[in-house]
Backbone as CSV, one residue per row, in Angstrom:
resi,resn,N_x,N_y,N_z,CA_x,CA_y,CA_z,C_x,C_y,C_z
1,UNK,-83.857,-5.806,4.676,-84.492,-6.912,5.375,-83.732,-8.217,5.146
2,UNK,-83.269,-8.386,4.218,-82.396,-9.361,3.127,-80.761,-9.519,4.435
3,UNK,-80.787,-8.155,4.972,-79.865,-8.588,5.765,-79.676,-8.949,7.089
4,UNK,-80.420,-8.557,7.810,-81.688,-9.227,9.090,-81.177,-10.550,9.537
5,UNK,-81.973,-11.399,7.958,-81.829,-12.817,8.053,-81.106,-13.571,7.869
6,UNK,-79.900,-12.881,7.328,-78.629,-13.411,7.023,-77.953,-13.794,8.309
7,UNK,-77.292,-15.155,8.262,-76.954,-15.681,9.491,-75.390,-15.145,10.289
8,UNK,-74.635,-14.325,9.088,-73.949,-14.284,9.669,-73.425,-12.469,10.271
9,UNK,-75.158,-11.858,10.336,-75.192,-10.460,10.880,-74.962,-10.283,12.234
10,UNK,-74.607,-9.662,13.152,-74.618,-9.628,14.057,-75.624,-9.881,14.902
11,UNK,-76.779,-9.871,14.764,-77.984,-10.041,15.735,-78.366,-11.252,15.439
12,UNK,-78.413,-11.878,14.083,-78.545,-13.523,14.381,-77.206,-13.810,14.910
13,UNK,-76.692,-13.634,15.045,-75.401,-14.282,15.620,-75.545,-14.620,17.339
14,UNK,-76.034,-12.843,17.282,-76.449,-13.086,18.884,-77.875,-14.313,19.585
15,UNK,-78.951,-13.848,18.135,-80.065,-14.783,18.636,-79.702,-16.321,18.968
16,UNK,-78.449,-16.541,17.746,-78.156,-17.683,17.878,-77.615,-18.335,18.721
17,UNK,-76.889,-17.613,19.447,-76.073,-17.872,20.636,-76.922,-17.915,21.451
18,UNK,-77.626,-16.770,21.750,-78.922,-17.041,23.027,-79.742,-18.225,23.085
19,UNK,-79.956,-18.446,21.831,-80.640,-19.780,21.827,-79.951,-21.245,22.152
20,UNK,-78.781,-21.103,21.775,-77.937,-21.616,22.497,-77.887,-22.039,23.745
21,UNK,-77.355,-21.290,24.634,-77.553,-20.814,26.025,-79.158,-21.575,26.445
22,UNK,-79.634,-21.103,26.014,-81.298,-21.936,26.086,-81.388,-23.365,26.232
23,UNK,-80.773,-23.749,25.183,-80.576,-25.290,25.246,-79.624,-26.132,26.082
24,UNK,-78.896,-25.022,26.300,-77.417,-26.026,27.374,-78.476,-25.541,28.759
25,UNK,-78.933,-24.765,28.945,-79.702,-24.431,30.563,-80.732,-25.863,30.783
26,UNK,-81.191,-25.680,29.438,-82.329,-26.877,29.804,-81.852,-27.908,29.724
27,UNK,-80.928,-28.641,28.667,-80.587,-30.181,28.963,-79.173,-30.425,30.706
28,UNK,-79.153,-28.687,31.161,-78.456,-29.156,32.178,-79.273,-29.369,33.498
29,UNK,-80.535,-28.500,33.171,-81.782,-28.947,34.304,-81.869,-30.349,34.361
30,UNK,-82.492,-30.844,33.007,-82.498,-32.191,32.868,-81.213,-33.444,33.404
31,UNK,-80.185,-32.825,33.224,-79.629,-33.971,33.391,-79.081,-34.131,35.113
32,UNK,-79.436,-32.796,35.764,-79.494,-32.296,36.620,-80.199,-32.824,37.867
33,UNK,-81.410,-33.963,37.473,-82.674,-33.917,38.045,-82.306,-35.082,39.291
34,UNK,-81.771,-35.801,39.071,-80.841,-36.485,40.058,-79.965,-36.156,40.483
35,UNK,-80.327,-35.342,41.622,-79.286,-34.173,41.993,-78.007,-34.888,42.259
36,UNK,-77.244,-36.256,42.291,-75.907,-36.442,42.203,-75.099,-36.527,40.148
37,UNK,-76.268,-36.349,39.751,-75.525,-36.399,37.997,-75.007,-34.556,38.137
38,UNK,-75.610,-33.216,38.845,-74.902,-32.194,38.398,-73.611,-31.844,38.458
39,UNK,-72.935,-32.536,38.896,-71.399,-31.985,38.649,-70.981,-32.493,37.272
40,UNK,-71.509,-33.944,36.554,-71.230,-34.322,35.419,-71.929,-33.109,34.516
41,UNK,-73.011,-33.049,34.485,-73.875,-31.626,34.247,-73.423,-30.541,33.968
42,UNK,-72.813,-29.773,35.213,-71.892,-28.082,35.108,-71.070,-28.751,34.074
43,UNK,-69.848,-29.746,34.118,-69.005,-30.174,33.530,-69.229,-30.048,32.302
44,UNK,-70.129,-30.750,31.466,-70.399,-30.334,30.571,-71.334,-28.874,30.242
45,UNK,-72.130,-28.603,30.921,-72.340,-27.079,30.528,-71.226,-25.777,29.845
46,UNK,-69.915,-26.559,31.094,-69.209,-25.586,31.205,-68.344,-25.699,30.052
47,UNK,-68.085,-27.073,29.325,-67.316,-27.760,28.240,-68.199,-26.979,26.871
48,UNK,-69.680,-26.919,26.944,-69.933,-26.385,25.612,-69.493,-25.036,25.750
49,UNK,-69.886,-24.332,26.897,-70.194,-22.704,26.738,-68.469,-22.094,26.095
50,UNK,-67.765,-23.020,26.775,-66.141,-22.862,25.981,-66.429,-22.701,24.506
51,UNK,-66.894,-24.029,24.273,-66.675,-24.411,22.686,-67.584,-23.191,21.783
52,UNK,-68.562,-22.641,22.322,-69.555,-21.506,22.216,-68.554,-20.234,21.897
53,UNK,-68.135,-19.953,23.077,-66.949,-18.708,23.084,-65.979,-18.813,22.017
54,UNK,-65.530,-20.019,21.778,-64.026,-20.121,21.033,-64.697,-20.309,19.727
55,UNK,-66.146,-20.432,19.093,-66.627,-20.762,17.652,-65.850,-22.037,17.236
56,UNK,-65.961,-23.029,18.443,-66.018,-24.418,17.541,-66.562,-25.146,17.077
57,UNK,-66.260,-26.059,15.890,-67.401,-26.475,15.558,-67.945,-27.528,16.058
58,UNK,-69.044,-27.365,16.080,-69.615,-28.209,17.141,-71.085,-28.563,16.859
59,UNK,-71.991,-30.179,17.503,-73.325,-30.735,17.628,-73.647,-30.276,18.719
60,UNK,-74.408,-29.150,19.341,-74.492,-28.905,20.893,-74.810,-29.939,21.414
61,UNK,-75.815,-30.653,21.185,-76.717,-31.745,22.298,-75.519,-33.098,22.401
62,UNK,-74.889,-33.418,21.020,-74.105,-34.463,20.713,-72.827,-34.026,21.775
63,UNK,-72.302,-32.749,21.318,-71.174,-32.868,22.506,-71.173,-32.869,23.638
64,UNK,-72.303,-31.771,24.298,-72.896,-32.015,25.648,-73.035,-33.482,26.642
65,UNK,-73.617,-34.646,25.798,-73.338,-35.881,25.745,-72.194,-36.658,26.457
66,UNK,-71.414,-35.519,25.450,-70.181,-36.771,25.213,-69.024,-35.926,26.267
67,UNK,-69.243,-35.108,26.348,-68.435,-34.825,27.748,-69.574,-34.520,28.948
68,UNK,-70.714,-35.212,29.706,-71.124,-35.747,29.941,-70.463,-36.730,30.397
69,UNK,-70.429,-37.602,29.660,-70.497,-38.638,29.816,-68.728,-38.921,30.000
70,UNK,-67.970,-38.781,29.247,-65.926,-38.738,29.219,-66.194,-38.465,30.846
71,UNK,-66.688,-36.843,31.622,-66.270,-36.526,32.652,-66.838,-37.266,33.755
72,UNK,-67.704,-38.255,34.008,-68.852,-38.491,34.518,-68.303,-38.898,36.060
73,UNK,-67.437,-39.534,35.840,-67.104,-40.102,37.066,-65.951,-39.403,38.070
74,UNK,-65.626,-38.532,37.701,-64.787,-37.347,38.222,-65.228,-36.045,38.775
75,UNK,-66.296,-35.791,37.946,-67.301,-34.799,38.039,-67.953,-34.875,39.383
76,UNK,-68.817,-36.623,39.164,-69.435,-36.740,40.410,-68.979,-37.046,41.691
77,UNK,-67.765,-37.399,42.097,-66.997,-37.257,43.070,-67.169,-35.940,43.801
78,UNK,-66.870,-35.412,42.553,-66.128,-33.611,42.374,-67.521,-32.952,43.353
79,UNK,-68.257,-33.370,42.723,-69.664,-32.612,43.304,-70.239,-33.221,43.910
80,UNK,-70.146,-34.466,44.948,-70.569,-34.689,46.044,-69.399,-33.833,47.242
81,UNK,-68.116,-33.943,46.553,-67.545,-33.165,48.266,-68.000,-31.454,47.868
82,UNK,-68.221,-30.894,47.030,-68.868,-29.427,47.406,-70.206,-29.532,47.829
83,UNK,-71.156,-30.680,47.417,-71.897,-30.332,47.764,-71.594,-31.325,49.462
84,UNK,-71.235,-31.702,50.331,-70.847,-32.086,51.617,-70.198,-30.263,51.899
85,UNK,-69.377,-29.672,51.286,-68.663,-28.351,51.598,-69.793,-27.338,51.422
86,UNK,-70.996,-27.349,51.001,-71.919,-26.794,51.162,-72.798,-27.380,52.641
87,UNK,-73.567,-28.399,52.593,-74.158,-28.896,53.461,-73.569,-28.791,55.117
88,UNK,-72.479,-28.554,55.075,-71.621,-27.841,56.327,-71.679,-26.764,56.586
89,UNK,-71.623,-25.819,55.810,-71.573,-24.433,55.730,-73.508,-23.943,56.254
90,UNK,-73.927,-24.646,55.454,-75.285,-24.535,55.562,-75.677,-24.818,57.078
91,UNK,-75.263,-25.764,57.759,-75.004,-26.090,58.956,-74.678,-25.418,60.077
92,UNK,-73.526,-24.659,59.574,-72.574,-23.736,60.336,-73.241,-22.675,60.666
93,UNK,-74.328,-22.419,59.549,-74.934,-21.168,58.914,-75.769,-20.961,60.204
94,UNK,-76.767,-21.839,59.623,-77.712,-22.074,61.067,-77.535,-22.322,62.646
95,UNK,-76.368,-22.985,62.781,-75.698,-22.682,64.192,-75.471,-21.248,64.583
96,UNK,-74.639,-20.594,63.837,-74.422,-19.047,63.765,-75.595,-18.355,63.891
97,UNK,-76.491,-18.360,63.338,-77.880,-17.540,63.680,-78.301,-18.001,64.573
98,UNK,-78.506,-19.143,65.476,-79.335,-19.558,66.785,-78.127,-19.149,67.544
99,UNK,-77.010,-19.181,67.491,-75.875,-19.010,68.754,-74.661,-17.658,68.643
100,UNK,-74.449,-17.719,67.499,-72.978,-16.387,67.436,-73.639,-15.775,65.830
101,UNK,-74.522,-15.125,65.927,-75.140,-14.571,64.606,-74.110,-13.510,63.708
102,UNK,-72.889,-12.941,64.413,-71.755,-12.206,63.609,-71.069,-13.290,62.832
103,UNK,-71.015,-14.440,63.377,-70.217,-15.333,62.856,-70.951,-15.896,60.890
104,UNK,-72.312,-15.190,60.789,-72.828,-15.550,59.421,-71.471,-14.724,58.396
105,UNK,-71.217,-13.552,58.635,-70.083,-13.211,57.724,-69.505,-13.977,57.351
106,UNK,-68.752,-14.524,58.187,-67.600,-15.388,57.943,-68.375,-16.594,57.001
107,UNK,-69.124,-17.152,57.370,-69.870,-18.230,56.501,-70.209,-18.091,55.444
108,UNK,-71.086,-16.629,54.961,-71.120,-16.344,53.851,-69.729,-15.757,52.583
109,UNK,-69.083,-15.671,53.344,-67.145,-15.364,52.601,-66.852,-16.407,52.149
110,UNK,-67.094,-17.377,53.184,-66.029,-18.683,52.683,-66.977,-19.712,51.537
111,UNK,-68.635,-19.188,51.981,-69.870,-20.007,50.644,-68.997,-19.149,49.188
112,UNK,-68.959,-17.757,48.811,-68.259,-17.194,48.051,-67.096,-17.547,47.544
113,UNK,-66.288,-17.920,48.533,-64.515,-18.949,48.044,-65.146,-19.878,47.577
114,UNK,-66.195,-20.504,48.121,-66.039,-21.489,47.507,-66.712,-21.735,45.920
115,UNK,-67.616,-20.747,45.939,-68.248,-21.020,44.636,-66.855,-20.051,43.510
116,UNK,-66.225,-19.269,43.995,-65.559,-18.672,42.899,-64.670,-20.158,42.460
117,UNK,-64.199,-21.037,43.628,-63.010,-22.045,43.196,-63.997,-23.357,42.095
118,UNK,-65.606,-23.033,42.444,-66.065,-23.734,41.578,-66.230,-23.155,40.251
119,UNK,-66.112,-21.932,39.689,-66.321,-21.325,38.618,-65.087,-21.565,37.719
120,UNK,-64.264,-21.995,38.512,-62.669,-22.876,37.447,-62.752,-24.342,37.832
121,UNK,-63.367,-25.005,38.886,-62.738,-26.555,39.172,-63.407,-26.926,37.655
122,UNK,-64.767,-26.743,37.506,-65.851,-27.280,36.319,-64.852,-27.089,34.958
123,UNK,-64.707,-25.994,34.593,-64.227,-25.759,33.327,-62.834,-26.222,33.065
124,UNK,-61.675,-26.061,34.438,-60.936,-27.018,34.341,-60.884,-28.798,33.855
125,UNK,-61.541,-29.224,34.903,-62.131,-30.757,34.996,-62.572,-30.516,33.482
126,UNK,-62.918,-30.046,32.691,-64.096,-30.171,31.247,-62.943,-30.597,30.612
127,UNK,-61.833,-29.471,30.204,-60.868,-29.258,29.166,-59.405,-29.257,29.339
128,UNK,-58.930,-30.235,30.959,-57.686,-31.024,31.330,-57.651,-32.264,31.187
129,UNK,-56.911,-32.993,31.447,-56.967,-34.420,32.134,-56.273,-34.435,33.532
130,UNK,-56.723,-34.567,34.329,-55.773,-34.193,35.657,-56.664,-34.761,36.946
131,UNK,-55.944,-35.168,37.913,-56.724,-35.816,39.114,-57.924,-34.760,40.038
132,UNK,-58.418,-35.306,40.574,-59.426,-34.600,41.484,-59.047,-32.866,41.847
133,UNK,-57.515,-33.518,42.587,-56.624,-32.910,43.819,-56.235,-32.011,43.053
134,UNK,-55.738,-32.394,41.902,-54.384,-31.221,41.411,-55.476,-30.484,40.450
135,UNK,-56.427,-30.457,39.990,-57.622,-29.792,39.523,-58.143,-28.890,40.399
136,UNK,-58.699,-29.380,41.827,-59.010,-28.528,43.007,-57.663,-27.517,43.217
137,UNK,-56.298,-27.996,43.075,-55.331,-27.045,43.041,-55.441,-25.881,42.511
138,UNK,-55.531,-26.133,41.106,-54.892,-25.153,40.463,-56.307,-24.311,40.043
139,UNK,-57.666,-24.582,40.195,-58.904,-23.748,40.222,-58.163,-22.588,41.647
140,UNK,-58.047,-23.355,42.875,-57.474,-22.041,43.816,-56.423,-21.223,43.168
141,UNK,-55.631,-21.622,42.534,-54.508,-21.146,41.667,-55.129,-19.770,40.988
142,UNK,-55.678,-20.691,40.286,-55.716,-19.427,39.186,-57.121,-18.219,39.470
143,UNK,-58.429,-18.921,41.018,-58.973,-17.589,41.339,-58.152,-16.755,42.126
144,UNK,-57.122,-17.073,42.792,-56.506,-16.325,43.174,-55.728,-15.589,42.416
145,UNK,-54.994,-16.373,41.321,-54.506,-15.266,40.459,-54.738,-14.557,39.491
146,UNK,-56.042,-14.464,39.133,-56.701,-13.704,38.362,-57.970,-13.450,39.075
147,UNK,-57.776,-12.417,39.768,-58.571,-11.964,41.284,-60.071,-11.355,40.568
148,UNK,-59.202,-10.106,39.174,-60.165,-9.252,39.164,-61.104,-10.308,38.716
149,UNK,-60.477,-11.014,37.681,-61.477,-11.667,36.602,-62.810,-12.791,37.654
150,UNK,-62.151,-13.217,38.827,-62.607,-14.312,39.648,-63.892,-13.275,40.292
151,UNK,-63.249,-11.953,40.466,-64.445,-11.249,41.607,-65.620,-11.176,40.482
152,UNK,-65.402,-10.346,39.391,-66.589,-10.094,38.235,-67.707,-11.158,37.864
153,UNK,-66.640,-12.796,37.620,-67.564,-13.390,37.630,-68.211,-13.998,39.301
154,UNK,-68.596,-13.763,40.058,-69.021,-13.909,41.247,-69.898,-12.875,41.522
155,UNK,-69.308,-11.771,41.343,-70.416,-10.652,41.674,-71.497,-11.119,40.669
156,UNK,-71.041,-11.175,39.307,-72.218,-11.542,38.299,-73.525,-12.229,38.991
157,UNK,-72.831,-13.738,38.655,-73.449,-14.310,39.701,-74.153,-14.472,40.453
158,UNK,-73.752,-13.750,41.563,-74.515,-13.888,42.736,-75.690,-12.615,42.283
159,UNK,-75.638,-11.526,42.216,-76.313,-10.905,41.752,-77.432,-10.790,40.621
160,UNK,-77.448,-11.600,39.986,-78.249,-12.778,39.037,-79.095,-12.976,39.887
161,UNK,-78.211,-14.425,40.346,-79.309,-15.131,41.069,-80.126,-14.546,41.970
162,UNK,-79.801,-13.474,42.811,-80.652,-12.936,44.072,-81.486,-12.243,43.259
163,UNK,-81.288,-11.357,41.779,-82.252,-10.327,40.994,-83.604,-11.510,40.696
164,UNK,-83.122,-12.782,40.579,-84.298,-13.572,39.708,-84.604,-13.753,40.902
165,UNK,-84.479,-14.091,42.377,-85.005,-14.943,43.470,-86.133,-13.443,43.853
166,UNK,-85.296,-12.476,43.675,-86.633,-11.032,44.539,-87.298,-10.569,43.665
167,UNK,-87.340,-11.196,42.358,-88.570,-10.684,41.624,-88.870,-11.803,40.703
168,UNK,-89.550,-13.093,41.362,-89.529,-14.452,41.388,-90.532,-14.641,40.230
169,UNK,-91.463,-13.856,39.979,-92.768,-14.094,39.297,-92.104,-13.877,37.789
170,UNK,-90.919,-13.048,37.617,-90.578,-12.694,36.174,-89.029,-13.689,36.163
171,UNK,-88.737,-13.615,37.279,-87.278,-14.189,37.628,-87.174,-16.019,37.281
172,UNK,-88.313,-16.469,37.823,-88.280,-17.823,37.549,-87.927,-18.737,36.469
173,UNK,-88.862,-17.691,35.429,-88.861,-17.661,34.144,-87.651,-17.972,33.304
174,UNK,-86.800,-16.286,34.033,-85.162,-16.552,33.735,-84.167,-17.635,33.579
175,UNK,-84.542,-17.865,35.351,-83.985,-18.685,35.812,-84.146,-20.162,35.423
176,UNK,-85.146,-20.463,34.270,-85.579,-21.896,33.864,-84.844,-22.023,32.656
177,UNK,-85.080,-20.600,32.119,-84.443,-20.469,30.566,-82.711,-20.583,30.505
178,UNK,-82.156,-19.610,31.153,-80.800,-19.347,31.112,-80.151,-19.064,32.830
179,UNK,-80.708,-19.491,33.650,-80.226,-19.433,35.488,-78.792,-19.707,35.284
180,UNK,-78.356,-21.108,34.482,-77.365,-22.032,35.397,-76.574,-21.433,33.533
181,UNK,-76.700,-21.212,32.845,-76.007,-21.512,31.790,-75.416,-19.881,30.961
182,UNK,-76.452,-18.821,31.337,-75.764,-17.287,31.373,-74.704,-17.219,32.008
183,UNK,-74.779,-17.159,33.333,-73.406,-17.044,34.120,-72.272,-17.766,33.748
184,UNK,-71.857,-19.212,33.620,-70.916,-20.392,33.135,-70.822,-19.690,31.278
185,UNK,-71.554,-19.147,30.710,-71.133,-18.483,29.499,-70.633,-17.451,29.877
186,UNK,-70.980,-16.392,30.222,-70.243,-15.174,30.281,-68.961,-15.298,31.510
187,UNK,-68.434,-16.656,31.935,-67.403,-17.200,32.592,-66.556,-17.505,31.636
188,UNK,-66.939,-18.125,31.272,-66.247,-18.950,29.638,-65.682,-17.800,29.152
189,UNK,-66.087,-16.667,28.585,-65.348,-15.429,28.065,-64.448,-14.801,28.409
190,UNK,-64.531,-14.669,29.703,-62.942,-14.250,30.944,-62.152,-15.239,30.648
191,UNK,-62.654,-16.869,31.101,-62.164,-17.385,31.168,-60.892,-17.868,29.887
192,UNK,-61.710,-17.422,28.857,-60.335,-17.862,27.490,-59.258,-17.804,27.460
193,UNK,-59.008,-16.014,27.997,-57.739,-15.540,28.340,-56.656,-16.364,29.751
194,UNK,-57.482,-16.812,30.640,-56.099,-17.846,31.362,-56.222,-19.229,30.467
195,UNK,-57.116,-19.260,30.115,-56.706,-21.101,29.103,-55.472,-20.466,28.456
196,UNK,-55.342,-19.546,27.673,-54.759,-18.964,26.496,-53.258,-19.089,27.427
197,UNK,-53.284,-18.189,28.407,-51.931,-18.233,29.091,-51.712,-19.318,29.588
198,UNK,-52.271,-20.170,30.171,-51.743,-20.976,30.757,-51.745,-22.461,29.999
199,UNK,-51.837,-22.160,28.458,-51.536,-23.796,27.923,-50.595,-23.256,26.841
200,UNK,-50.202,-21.715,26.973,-48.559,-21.249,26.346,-47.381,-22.223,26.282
């Protein structure tokens, strides 16, 4: 029993981490709530769940904060034109179903590009220094070149989210606790291996 509680067993390790995860979901709801602060938000979500993966040491709430706040004004740029690159699509979406309804494929492919190029712009933007442009670059860069790793986390993903949306009564729940901050962690874990190569 003596070893259970020992912090550094494998299952506290895990509780600990989950609990983790817990806390970056909720202070990213929160900081979230003005829906133009979430790109500063993912940004940092995506900045701890790194520091999570790599065992750094770290204040969660304190660093969360503070890259927060470092990314803030880059971030939110960042995430008003996806979310304009959403609000189009969404657009498009609904044109396509009242007028050329085959044409939703295509809409839903390119909603997919675009969220895979967001599953690197965030974590990029967290842990570069680099402009808007050449950030938006090299996120296409590297989902394209690390295809498998880009599809896994997407399928994840999306499949998540639709499991919590069709079974909403248990899903919600999920989705309050760990929605936005499971996925961007178990991203973070693929993701180590191109940081690793690509700051060789």
């Amino acid at each position: 029993m003596k070893w259970f509680f020992d912090m550094n067993n494998p299952v506290m390790r895990t509780l600990s981490t989950l609990a983790d995860i817990v806390v970056l979901n909720l202070l990213t709801l929160l900081c979230s709530l003005p829906i133009i602060t979430g790109g500063a938000a993912l940004t940092a979500l995506n900045d701890a769940c790194i520091r999570l993966v790599r065992a750094e040491d770290n204040e969660l709430a304190r660093d969360y904060f503070r890259a927060f706040k470092a990314n803030f004004k880059k971030a939110t740029l960042a995430w008003l034109l996806f979310l304009a690159a959403a609000l189009l699509l969404y657009l498009d979406y609904l044109a396509a179903l009242a007028y050329v309804p085959p044409l939703r494929v295509g809409i839903f492919a390119l909603a997919l590009i675009g969220l895979a190029i967001s599953f690197y712009f965030f974590p990029l933007l967290a842990r570069y220094e680099n402009t808007i442009k050449a950030t938006f670059q090299n996120a296409v860069r590297l989902a394209i070149g690390f295809f498998p790793r880009t599809l896994v986390m997407v399928v994840f993903a999306v499949v998540f989210w639709l499991a919590c949306v069709h079974w909403f009564s248990f899903g919600s729940l999920i989705l309050l606790l760990v929605g936005l901050s499971l996925p961007v962690y178990l991203n973070a874990v693929l993701l180590i291996g191109v940081f690793e190569k690509i700051e060789k």
